[in-house]
N, C-alpha and C positions, 0 to 999 in steps of 0.2 A: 178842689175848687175849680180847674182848669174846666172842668167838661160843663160844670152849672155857667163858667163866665160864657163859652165858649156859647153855650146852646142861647145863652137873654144877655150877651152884651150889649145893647139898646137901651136894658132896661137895670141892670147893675151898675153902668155909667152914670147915671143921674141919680142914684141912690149914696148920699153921703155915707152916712153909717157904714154902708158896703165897703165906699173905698177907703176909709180910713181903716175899717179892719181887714180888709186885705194887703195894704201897704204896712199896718203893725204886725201881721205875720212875716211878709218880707224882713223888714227891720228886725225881729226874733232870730231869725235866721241868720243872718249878718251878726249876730251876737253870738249866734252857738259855733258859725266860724270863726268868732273872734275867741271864745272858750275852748275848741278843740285845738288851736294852734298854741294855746299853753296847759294845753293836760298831758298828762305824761301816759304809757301805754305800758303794756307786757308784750316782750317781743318772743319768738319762739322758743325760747330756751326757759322762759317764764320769770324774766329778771325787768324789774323797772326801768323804763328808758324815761329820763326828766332832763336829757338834754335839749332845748329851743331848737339847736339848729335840724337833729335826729327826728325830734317831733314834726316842725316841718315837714322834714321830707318824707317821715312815713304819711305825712296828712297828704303832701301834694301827690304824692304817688299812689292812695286810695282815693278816698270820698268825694276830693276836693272838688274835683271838675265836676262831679252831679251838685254835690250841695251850691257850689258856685254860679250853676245855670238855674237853679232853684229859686234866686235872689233876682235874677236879671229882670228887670223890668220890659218886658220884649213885647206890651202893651202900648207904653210909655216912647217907648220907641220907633214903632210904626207907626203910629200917631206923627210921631214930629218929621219921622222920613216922607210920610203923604202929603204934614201940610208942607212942608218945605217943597218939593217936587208939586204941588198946585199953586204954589206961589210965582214958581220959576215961569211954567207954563204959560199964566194968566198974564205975565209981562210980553211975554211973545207975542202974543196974539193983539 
């Protein structure tokens, strides 16, 4: 979805339907990292790991950091970083 918003941000911004199902896949996501942090794995030796704190940390020492940027609304963000930095500015002047 990045390169379709990236190429007609102009025109996915004012299209509801858009944003709401792009912010429900966000929000699915946030849910499958709420589901991986309590599913259990097989570690190398091929034995069930279903300890919380073990699943943790094989989650944060694999995926986490991509799935985690996956979620980040980095849209939603520059947005508030520009108008707040045009706000500042326009007092100055």
């Amino acid at each position: 979805m990045t390169p379709f918003n990236l190429a007609f941000y102009e025109f996915t911004e004012s299209i509801f339907w858009y944003v709401v199902f792009n912010y429900t896949i966000d929000f699915l996501f946030l849910i499958d990292i709420i589901v991986i942090f309590n599913t259990a794995f097989t570690n190398d030796a091929f034995e069930v790991v279903d300890n919380r704190k073990l699943i943790a940390i094989n989650y944060i020492q694999g995926w986490f950091t991509i799935d985690l940027l996956a979620i980040v609304p980095f849209d939603l963000i520059t947005e508030l970083l520009s108008s707040n930095g045009d706000d500042s500015t326009s007092n100055v002047n």
